[in-house]
N, C-alpha and C positions, 0 to 999 in steps of 0.2 A: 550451790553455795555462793553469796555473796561474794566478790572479789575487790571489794572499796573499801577501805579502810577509813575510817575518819582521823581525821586529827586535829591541831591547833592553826594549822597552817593548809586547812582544806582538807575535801575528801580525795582519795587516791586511789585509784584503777592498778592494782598489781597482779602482778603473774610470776609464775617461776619460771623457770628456764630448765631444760625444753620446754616451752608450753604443751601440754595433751589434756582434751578435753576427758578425759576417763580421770585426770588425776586431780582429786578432789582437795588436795591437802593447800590451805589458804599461803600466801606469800609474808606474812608475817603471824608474830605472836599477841600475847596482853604483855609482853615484855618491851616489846617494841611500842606497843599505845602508852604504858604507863612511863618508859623514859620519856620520850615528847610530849608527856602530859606535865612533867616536874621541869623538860624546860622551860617549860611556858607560863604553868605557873611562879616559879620562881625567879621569873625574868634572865635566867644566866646570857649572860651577853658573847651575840654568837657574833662579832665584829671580827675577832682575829682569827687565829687558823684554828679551824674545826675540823679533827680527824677521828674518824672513825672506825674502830674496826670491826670485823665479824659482821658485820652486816651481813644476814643472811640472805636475802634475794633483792637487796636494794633499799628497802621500805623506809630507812633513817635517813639516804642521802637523799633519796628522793624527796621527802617530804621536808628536807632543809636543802634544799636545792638554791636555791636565795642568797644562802650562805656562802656560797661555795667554798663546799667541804671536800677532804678529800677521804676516799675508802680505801683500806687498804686489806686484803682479803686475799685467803690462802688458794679459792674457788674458784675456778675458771665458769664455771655454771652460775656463782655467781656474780661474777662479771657481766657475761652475758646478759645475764635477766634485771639487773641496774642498770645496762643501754636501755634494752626495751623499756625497760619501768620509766626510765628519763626523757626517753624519746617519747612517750606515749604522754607524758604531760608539757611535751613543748619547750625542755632545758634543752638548751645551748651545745651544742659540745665543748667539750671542754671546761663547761663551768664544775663541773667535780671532775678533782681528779682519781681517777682510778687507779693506784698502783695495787702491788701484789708484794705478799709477802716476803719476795725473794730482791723486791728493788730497796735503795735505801730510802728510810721514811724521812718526813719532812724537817728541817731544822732546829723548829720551833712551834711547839703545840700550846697554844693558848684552852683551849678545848678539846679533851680527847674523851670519847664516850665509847664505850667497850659490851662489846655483845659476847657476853662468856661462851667458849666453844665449849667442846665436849673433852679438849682434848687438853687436861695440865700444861703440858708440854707447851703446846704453841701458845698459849699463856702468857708460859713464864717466856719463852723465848719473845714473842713482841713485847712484855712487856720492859725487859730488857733493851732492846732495841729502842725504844722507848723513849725510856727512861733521859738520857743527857739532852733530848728537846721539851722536857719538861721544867716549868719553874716554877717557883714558890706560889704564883697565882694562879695555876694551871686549874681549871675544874676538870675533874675526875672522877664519872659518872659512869658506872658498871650496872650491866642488867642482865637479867636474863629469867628462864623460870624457876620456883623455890627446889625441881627437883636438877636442878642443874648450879646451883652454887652450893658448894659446902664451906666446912670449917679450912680446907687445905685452898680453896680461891681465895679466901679472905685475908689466908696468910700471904699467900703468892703478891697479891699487891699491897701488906702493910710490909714484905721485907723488900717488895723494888721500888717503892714511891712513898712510902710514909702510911700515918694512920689511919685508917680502914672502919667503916661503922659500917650497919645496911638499915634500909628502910623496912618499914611494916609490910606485907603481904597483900599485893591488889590482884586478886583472880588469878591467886595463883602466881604473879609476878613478883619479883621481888630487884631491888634496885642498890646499886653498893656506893658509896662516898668515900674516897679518897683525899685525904691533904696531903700532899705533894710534899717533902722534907728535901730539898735541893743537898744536905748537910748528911745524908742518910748513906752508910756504906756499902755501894750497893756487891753482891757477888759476879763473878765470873759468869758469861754466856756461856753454859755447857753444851749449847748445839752448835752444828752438827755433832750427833754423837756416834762412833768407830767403834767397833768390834771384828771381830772375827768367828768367823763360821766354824762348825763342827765337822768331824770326820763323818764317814758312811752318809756323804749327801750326792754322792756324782762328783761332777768337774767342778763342782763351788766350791768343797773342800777344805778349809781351812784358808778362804780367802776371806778379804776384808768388804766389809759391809760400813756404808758412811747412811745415815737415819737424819733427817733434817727434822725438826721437831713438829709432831702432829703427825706424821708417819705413822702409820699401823705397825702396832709392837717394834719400839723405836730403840730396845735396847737389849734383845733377843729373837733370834729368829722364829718365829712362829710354828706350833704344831702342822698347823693346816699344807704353808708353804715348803715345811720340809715335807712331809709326805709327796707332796706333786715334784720335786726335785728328788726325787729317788726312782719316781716313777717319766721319767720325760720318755718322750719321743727318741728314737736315735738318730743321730744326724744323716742331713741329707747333703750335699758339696751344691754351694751354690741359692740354697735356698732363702726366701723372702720371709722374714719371720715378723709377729707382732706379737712384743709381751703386755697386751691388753691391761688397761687396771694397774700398772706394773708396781705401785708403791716403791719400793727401793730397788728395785731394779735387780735382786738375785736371780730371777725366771731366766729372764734375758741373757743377763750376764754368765750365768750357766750354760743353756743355747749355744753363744757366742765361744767360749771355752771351748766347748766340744767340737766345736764346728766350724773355725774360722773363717770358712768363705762364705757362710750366712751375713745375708744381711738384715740386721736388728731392728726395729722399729718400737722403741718404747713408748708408749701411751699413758696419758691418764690426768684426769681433772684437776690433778691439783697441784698446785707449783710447785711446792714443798716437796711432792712425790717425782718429779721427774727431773727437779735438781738435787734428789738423793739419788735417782735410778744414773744421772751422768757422772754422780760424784765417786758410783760404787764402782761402774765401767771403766770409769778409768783409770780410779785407785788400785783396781789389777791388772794394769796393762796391757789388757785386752787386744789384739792383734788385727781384729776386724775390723767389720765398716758398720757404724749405729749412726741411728738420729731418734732424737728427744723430740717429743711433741706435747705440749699442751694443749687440750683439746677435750670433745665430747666423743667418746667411744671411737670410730673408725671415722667420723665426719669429716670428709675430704682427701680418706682414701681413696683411689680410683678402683672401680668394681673389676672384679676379677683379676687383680694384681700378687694377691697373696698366697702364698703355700701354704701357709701355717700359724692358728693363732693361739696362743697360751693365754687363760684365762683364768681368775680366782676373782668372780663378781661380788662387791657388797651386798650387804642386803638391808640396806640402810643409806638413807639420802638426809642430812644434815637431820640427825634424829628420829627422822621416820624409820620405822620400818616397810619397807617396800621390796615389791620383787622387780618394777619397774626398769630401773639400774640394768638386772639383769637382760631382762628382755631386748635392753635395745641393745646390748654387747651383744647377744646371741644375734639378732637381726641383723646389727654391723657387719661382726662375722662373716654372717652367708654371704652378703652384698659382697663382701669385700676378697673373697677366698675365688681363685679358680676353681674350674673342675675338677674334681678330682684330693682339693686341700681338705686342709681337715679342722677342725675347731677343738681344740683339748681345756678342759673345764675341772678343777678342781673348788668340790662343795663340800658343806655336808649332809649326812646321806638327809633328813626329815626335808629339804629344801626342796626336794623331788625334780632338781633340774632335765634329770631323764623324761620326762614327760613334757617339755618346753622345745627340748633339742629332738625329740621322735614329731614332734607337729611341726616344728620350722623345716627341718632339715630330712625329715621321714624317716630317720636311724638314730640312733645313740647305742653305744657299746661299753662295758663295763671295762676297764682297764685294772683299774684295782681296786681295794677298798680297804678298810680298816672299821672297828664300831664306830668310829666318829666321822670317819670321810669319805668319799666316792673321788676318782677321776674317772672319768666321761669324755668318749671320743664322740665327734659327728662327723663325718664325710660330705661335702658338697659334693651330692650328686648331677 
């Protein structure tokens, strides 16, 4: 597959992050050609602060690199892959800045161009965020593909920023206009948003749960995640735990409850997820010892350090669907578990993880199931 993108501002060599040559899926879209195509023809003047977000592998800073834009982006992955993309054409460090969703954004936005997620939620929460460095000349340029913008994206930025049109359909692309209403009353940031847990789940019980926005099921605990919290491990005194993938952090903090002299290790790509996993931890008072990581799977765990790893892999990398994800948790895993530890995997069943975990690990064991779910043990032998 081609890996160069053309643009108005040169062609571009992109990659995702992790780069793997089996993974065929390109590092941008016609989403991404057709915004850079309407900068360019339209001349919008990229002199003042140009920030952007959702960037999904880089492909917009990159190619406005000149600019120096800043990115702001929920993705630790991609982060990563906008160094490499930046480094690979010779920018500067420094000249984009890279913050994350969880830092505050910049002052004043003369140019903000918006790569719609999948997810409302993070949305509306950046666009709030937003929102007061925004002013009456601000251009506000929304993109993404026709089956990724509906009628409820369109409302989401005419009720935080003023009047909202979209452009005509290029390949499938489609592009949203914003006029900025400085006068426009905006509502309350309802993230992070708090609940509480249900009974008949183990030691989570009726504890509080804190959901940063863009969080997987950000205002109810999920079918999938309650079943593997009915079914956990039972504690062991002393032991090294990683709740992989951790989203908001109930695995963990479950773990943790049962077992206070465990030590916790939350993981997972995206900031959003691992400052709702510290924000859940601690809103229960949790008595242990944890640390928060943002990162790619176990990368810079040290091998053979772990006891025990809880797992609920997507299957899904910014809209793809993929098993990839999977694989390389499961391969973390092994690297990273002693003899003897064990990898606990909650799926569901058509995902066939049993057949992943018997060829890396040469066992998997049924733990429980339900019609919709499987957990799956593996033993490091």
């Amino acid at each position: 597959m081609d890996d160069r993108m053309t643009t108005p501002w040169g062609e571009l060599a992109l990659t995702r992050f992790p780069e793997d040559p089996r993974d065929r899926l390109r590092a941008w879209d016609a989403s991404d050609e057709y915004l850079l195509r309407y900068l360019a023809r339209e001349g919008v003047p990229l002199s003042g602060t140009v920030v952007v977000v959702g960037d999904r592998w880089g492909a917009l800073v990159t190619a406005l690199a000149e600019h120096r834009p800043a990115q702001i982006t929920e993705s630790h992955l991609t982060q990563e892959a906008t160094r490499a993309n930046l480094a690979r054409h010779g920018v500067e460090p420094g000249a984009v800045r890279l913050l994350t969703t969880q830092d505050p954004p910049p002052g004043r936005v003369d140019v903000l161009l918006v790569r719609v997620p999948k997810s409302l939620a993070l949305l509306e929460d950046q666009l709030l965020r937003l929102a007061p460095a925004v002013h009456a000349g601000t251009v506000v340029v929304g993109a993404g593909m026709v089956k990724e913008i509906h009628i409820s994206t369109l409302r989401l930025f005419e009720r935080i920023l003023g009047p909202t049109r979209t452009s005509l359909a290029e390949k499938k692309a489609r592009l949203i206009f914003c006029t900025p209403d400085p006068a426009l009353q905006r509502p309350a940031n309802p993230w992070p948003y708090v609940y509480t847990l249900p009974d008949g789940i183990g030691p989570a019980a009726g504890r509080t749960v804190v959901n940063h926005a863009g969080v997987f099921c950000a205002d109810r605990l999920d079918i999938g995640t309650r079943f593997f919290l009915e079914h956990l491990p039972n504690g062991g005194s002393g032991r090294r735990v990683v709740d992989l993938g951790c989203g908001n952090g109930v695995v963990g903090t479950a773990v943790a409850l049962a077992d206070p002299a465990a030590e916790v290790l939350f993981v997972d790509e995206s900031f959003q997820a691992v400052a709702s996993a510290e924000a859940t931890y601690k809103a229960n008072g949790v008595p242990g010892h944890a640390e928060f990581r943002v990162g790619d799977g176990l990368a810079g765990v040290p091998s053979g350090s772990v006891d025990l790893v809880l797992n609920n892999p997507p299957f899904h990398s910014h809209q793809a669907t993929t098993d990839a994800t999977a694989w390389r948790m499961f391969t973390g895993a092994r690297r990273a578990l002693r003899p003897g530890g064990e990898l606990w995997v909650i799926g569901n069943r058509h995902l066939g993880y049993h057949v992943k975990l018997r060829k890396l690990f040469g066992n998997s064991r049924l733990v429980a199931s339900d019609p919709k779910f499987v957990v799956l043990k593996a033993v490091k032998r």
